[in-house]
C-alpha positions as CSV (number, residue, x, y, z in Angstrom):
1,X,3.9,22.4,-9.0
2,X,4.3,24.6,-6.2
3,X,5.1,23.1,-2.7
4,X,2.6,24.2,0.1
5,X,3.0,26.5,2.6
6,X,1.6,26.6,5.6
7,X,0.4,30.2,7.6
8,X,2.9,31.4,10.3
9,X,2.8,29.5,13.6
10,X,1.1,32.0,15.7
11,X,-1.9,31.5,13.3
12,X,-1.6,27.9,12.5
13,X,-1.8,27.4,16.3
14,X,-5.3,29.1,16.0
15,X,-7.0,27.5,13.2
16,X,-5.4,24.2,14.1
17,X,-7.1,24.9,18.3
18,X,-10.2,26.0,16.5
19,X,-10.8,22.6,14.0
20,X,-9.5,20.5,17.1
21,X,-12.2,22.1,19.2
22,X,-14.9,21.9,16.8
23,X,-14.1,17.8,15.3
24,X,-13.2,16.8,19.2
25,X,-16.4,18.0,21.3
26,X,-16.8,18.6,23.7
27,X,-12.6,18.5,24.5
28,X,-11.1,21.9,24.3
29,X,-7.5,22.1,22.4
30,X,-4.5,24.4,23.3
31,X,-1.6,24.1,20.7
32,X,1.8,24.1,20.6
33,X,4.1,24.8,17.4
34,X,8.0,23.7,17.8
35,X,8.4,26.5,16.0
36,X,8.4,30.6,17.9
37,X,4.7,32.0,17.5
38,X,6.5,35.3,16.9
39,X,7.8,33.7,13.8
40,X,6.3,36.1,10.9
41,X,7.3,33.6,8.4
42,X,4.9,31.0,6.2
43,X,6.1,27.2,7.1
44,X,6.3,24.2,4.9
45,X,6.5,21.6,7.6
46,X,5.5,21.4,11.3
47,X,5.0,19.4,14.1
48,X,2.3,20.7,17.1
49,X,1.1,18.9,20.0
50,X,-2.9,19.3,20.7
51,X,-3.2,19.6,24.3
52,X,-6.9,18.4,25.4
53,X,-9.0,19.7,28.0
54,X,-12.6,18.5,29.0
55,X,-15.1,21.6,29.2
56,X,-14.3,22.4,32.7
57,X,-10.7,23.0,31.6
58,X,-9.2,20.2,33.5
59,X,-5.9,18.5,31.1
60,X,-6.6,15.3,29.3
61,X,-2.9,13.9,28.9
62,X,-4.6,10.6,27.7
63,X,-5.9,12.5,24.7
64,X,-3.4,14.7,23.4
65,X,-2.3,14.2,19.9
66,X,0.9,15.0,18.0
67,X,0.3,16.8,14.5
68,X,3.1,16.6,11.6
69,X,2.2,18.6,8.8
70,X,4.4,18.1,5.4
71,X,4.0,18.9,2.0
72,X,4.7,16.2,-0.5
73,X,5.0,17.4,-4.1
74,X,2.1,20.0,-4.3
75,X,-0.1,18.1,-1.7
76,X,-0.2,18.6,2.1
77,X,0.0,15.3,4.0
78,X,-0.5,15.2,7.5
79,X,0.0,12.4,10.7
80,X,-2.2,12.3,14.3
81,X,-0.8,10.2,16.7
82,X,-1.8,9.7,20.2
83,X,1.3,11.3,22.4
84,X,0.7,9.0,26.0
85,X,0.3,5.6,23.8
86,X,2.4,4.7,21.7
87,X,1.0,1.5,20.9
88,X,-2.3,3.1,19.9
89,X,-2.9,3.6,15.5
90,X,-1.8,6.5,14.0
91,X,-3.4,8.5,11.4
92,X,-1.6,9.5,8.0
93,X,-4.2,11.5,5.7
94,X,-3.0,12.5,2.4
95,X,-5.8,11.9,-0.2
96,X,-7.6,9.4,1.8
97,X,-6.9,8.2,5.1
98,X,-4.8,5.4,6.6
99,X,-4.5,3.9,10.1
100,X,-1.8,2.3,10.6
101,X,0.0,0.6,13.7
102,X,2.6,2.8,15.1
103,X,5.8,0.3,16.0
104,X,5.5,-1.5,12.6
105,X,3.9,1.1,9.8
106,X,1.3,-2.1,8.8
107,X,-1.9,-1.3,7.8
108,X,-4.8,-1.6,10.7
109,X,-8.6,-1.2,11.1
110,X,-9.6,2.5,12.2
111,X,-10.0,2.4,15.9
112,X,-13.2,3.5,17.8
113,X,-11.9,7.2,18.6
114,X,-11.1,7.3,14.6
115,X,-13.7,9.2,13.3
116,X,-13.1,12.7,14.6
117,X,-9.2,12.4,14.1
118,X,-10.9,11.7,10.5
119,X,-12.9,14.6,11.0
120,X,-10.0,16.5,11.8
121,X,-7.7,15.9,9.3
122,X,-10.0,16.5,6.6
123,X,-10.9,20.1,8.1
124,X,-7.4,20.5,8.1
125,X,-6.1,19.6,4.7
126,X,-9.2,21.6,3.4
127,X,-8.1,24.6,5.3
128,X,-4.6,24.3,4.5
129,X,-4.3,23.2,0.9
Protein backbone atom coordinates (compact mmCIF):
# COMPACT_ATOMS: atom_id res chain seq x y z
CA UNK A 1 0.00 0.00 0.00
CA UNK A 2 1.42 3.16 -0.85
CA UNK A 3 1.79 5.94 1.87
CA UNK A 4 0.11 9.32 0.92
CA UNK A 5 1.58 12.27 -0.11
CA UNK A 6 0.49 15.34 0.35
CA UNK A 7 0.91 18.45 -2.64
CA UNK A 8 3.88 20.86 -1.94
CA UNK A 9 3.37 23.45 0.81
CA UNK A 10 2.81 26.49 -1.21
CA UNK A 11 -0.25 24.66 -2.63
CA UNK A 12 -1.38 22.78 0.36
CA UNK A 13 -1.58 26.28 2.00
CA UNK A 14 -4.10 27.19 -0.76
CA UNK A 15 -6.55 24.40 -0.88
CA UNK A 16 -6.20 24.05 2.89
CA UNK A 17 -7.27 28.46 3.11
CA UNK A 18 -9.80 27.64 0.45
CA UNK A 19 -11.84 24.46 2.39
CA UNK A 20 -11.24 26.55 5.76
CA UNK A 21 -12.92 29.52 4.15
CA UNK A 22 -15.72 27.69 2.63
CA UNK A 23 -16.59 25.00 6.03
CA UNK A 24 -15.87 28.14 8.50
CA UNK A 25 -18.17 31.08 7.01
CA UNK A 26 -18.20 33.60 7.12
CA UNK A 27 -14.30 33.50 8.95
CA UNK A 28 -11.60 34.05 6.39
CA UNK A 29 -8.35 31.65 6.75
CA UNK A 30 -4.65 32.59 6.05
CA UNK A 31 -2.28 29.46 6.43
CA UNK A 32 0.85 28.74 7.56
CA UNK A 33 2.97 25.42 6.68
CA UNK A 34 6.19 24.76 9.13
CA UNK A 35 7.49 23.86 6.18
CA UNK A 36 9.23 26.75 3.20
CA UNK A 37 6.32 27.46 0.61
CA UNK A 38 9.17 27.52 -1.86
CA UNK A 39 9.55 23.87 -1.13
CA UNK A 40 8.89 22.06 -4.68
CA UNK A 41 8.64 18.83 -2.95
CA UNK A 42 5.30 16.55 -2.16
CA UNK A 43 5.04 16.09 1.86
CA UNK A 44 3.87 13.09 3.82
CA UNK A 45 3.28 14.91 7.12
CA UNK A 46 2.57 18.49 8.15
CA UNK A 47 1.52 20.62 10.66
CA UNK A 48 -0.26 24.38 9.61
CA UNK A 49 -1.87 26.85 11.69
CA UNK A 50 -5.27 28.37 10.22
CA UNK A 51 -5.25 31.87 11.04
CA UNK A 52 -9.03 33.28 11.20
CA UNK A 53 -10.24 36.49 10.24
CA UNK A 54 -13.99 37.79 10.35
CA UNK A 55 -15.02 39.33 6.90
CA UNK A 56 -13.74 42.70 7.60
CA UNK A 57 -10.31 41.12 7.96
CA UNK A 58 -9.85 41.85 11.58
CA UNK A 59 -7.65 38.47 13.37
CA UNK A 60 -9.61 35.99 15.38
CA UNK A 61 -6.81 34.59 17.69
CA UNK A 62 -9.71 32.81 19.70
CA UNK A 63 -10.44 30.76 16.54
CA UNK A 64 -7.32 29.72 14.99
CA UNK A 65 -6.80 26.09 14.63
CA UNK A 66 -3.63 23.90 14.40
CA UNK A 67 -3.77 21.21 11.48
CA UNK A 68 -1.47 17.89 11.70
CA UNK A 69 -1.77 16.01 8.63
CA UNK A 70 -0.12 12.23 8.75
CA UNK A 71 -0.49 9.29 6.76
CA UNK A 72 -1.07 6.08 8.54
CA UNK A 73 -0.56 3.02 6.42
CA UNK A 74 -2.24 4.11 3.03
CA UNK A 75 -4.81 6.43 4.85
CA UNK A 76 -4.48 10.20 5.62
CA UNK A 77 -5.34 11.00 9.20
CA UNK A 78 -5.60 14.30 10.27
CA UNK A 79 -5.97 16.48 13.96
CA UNK A 80 -7.77 20.20 14.50
CA UNK A 81 -7.20 21.63 17.67
CA UNK A 82 -7.97 24.97 18.87
CA UNK A 83 -4.38 26.95 19.25
CA UNK A 84 -5.56 29.79 22.32
CA UNK A 85 -7.39 26.79 24.37
CA UNK A 86 -5.93 24.16 25.21
CA UNK A 87 -8.51 22.87 27.27
CA UNK A 88 -11.01 22.92 24.42
CA UNK A 89 -11.70 19.04 22.39
CA UNK A 90 -9.69 18.23 19.69
CA UNK A 91 -10.53 16.69 16.48
CA UNK A 92 -8.77 13.42 15.09
CA UNK A 93 -10.62 12.35 11.71
CA UNK A 94 -9.38 9.24 10.14
CA UNK A 95 -12.32 7.13 8.88
CA UNK A 96 -14.75 8.73 11.14
CA UNK A 97 -14.35 11.27 13.54
CA UNK A 98 -13.39 11.53 17.12
CA UNK A 99 -13.42 14.33 19.71
CA UNK A 100 -11.50 13.92 22.25
CA UNK A 101 -10.26 15.95 25.41
CA UNK A 102 -6.98 17.44 24.80
CA UNK A 103 -4.89 17.00 28.37
CA UNK A 104 -6.10 13.29 28.68
CA UNK A 105 -6.83 11.67 24.96
CA UNK A 106 -10.51 10.40 26.56
CA UNK A 107 -13.22 10.26 24.46
CA UNK A 108 -15.75 13.48 24.74
CA UNK A 109 -19.10 14.70 23.18
CA UNK A 110 -18.50 16.91 19.96
CA UNK A 111 -18.70 20.49 21.14
CA UNK A 112 -21.08 23.12 19.73
CA UNK A 113 -18.39 24.67 17.19
CA UNK A 114 -17.90 20.82 15.99
CA UNK A 115 -19.62 20.66 13.01
CA UNK A 116 -17.70 22.65 10.59
CA UNK A 117 -14.20 21.42 11.98
CA UNK A 118 -16.33 18.16 10.87
CA UNK A 119 -17.07 19.80 7.82
CA UNK A 120 -13.59 20.54 7.40
CA UNK A 121 -11.90 17.62 7.80
CA UNK A 122 -13.91 15.68 5.64
CA UNK A 123 -13.28 18.19 2.68
CA UNK A 124 -9.90 17.69 3.45
CA UNK A 125 -9.29 13.95 3.64
CA UNK A 126 -11.53 13.94 0.31
CA UNK A 127 -9.22 16.38 -1.33
CA UNK A 128 -6.12 14.89 -0.10
CA UNK A 129 -6.57 11.08 -0.21
Amino acid sequence: MPTPELPPAGELCELVAAAADLCRRPLRHGVRCQVPSDSDQALQECCLLLEARDPAGQRLPADDLELELYPSGADLHLTLAWCTDPDRPLLWHGSHPVWMEAATGQRCERPEQGPPLESLARRLRALLA
